[in-house]
Structure formats: structure tokens, C-alpha cells
C-alpha positions in Angstrom: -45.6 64.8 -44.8 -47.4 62.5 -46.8 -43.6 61.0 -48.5 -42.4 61.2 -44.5 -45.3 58.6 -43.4 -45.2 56.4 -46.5 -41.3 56.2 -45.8 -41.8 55.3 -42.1 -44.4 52.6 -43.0 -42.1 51.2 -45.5 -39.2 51.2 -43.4 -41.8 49.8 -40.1 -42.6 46.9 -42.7 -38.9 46.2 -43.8 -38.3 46.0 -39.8 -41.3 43.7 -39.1 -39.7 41.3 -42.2 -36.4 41.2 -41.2 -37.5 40.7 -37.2 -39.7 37.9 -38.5 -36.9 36.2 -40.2 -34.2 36.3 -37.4 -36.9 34.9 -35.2 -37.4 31.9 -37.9 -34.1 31.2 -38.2 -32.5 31.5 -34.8 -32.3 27.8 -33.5 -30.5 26.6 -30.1 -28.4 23.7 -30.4 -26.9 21.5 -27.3 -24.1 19.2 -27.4 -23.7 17.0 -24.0 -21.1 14.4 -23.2 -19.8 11.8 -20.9 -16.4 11.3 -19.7 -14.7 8.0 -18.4 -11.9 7.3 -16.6 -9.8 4.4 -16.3 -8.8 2.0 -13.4 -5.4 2.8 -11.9 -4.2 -1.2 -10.6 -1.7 -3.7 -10.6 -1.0 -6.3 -8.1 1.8 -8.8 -7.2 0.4 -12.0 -8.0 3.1 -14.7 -7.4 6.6 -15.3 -6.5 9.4 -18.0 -7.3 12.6 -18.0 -5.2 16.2 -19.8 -5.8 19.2 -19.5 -4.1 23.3 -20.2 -4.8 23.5 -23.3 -3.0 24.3 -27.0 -5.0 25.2 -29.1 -2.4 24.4 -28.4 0.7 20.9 -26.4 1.0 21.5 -25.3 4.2 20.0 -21.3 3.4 16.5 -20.0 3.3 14.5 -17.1 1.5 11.0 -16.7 2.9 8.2 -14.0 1.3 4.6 -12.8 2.0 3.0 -10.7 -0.3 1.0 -7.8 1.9 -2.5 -8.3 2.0 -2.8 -5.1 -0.4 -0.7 -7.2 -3.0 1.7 -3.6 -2.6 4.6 -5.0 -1.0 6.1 -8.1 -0.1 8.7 -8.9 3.1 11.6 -10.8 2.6 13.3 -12.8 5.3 16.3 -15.0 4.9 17.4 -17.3 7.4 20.2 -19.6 7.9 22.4 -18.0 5.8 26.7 -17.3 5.7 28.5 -14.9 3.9 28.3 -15.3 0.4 24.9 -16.9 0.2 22.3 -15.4 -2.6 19.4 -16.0 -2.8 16.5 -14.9 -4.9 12.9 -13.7 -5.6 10.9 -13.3 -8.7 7.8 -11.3 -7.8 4.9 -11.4 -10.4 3.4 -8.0 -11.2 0.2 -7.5 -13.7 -1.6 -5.0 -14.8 -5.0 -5.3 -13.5 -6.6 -1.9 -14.5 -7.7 -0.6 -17.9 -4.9 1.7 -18.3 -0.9 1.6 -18.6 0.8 2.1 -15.9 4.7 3.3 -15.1 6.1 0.4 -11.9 9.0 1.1 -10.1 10.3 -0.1 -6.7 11.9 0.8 -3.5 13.9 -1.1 -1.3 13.0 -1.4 2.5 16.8 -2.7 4.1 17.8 -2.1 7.3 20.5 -4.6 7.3 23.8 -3.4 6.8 25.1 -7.3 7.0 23.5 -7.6 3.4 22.6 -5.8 0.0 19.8 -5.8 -1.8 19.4 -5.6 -5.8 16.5 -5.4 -7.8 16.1 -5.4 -11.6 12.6 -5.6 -13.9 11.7 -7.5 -16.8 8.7 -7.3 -19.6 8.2 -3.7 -19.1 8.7 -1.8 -22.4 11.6 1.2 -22.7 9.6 3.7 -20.8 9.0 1.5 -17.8 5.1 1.0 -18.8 3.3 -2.3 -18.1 -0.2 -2.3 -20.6 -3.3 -3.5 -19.0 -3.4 -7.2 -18.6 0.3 -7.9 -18.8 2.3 -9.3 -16.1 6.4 -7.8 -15.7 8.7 -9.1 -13.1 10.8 -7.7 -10.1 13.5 -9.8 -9.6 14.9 -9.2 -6.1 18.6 -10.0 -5.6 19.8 -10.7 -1.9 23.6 -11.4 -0.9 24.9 -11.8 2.8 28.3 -9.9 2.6 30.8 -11.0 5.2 30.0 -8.4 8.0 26.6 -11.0 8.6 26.6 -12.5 11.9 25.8 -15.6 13.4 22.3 -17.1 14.2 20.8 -14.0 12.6 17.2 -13.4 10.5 17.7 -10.4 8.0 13.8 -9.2 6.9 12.9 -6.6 4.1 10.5 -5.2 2.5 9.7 -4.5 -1.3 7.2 -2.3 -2.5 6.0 -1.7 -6.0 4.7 1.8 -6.8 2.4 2.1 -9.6 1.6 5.6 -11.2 -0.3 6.1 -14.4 1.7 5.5 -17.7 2.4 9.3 -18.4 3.5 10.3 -15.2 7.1 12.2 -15.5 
């Protein structure tokens, strides 16, 4: 009995030693961390417009950029079939993160097409923060135009973030 008690105090011991140095050793460690996001933005700043005409400038291309700097309505007047006339619309980049532009056509007007093509985005479409690209918007009044008429559009840019599919 006596080996029975001096083995359960040894073994009590070795328990008390061993819970002693878990308990010293365990430790708690916490890792915390912030997250920002970018700004989503771009805006159309500015606009130059031509037209076909050398001699007698007899045509007229009008634009207003929407308040939201979105979208801008087009309005020729004056025109005749085969007049073009165009509009270079200023897009930048005003947020902190690329972004992918595109654009969609408003027409109603059968009497006329619309074209639009982009320059100073790179091959994926992306504009990087702080760069301006260009919509170039491409109007011609095709021979079913009638007289005395006003033919309005609009234009707006959509911009998504850079890795949108």
C-alpha cells in the first residue's frame, strides 16, 4: 500500500508540473485589421464638336452634359442629308480605382445613325484613375431626314469597376 501511495503522489506531482507549465505557456494572441475600399467615378468633363461642312456652315450640333456628368443629349439642327457632324466627349477617371467605360446609344431617329468609337482606354477597355479617354460620337443625316426637323439623342457612359466581366 505503501508503493500504491508513493506512486499516486509521484504521479499527483508529475500532474501538478505539467498543469503548471501549460498554464505558463498558453498565451492568446489577436490579429485585427482594417479594410478600404475604393471610389467607383468618372465623369464627362468637356466636349469639342465639328462637323462636314467647308463652305457653307449652314448645320448645327448642340450638347449638354447631364447634371450627373452620366449622359449628354445631342441635338442637331439645320441639317440635309449627308451632313455629319461630331462630338468628342471628355471622360476621366475621377475615383481611386480602374474602371471598365462603355456606352449606349439613346436614338430614336430613324432619319439618322449614330456611331460611337473610344480612344485612350487600354486593350481591356480600362480607364486608370486620373486619366481622361474619349467618346467620339459620330452623327450622319441619311437621306430619309426631313425638312425643318430637330433630331435629339442621348449618350450615356456606363462605368463599372475595372474587373467587371
Amino acid at each position: 500500500m505503501k508503493k500504491f501511495g508513493a506512486i499516486f503522489v509521484t504521479l499527483l506531482f508529475g500532474l501538478l508540473v505539467a498543469a503548471a507549465t501549460y498554464a505558463y505557456w498558453s498565451q492568446t494572441l489577436t490579429i485585427s485589421g482594417t479594410v478600404g475600399t475604393g471610389v467607383l467615378d468618372a465623369n464627362i468633363t468637356a466636349a469639342t464638336t465639328g462637323d462636314n461642312e467647308n463652305v457653307y456652315d449652314v448645320g448645327a450640333i448642340n450638347y449638354v452634359i447631364a447634371p450627373d456628368q452620366k449622359s449628354a443629349t445631342i441635338t442637331i439642327t439645320n441639317a440635309y442629308p449627308g451632313y455629319v457632324a461630331w462630338a468628342n466627349f471628355s471622360i476621366v477617371n475621377t475615383g481611386t480605382i480602374p474602371v471598365k467605360l462603355s456606352d449606349a446609344v439613346n436614338n430614336p431617329n430613324t432619319e439618322i445613325t449614330v456611331s460611337t468609337s473610344w480612344t485612350g482606354l487600354d486593350s481591356n477597355g480600362v480607364l486608370l484613375p486620373g486619366q481622361t479617354a474619349y467618346l467620339n460620337v459620330t452623327t450622319t443625316v441619311t437621306d430619309l431626314a426631313a425638312q425643318n426637323s430637330t433630331y435629339t439623342f442621348t449618350v450615356t457612359v456606363s462605368v463599372n469597376q475595372f474587373n467587371a466581366p
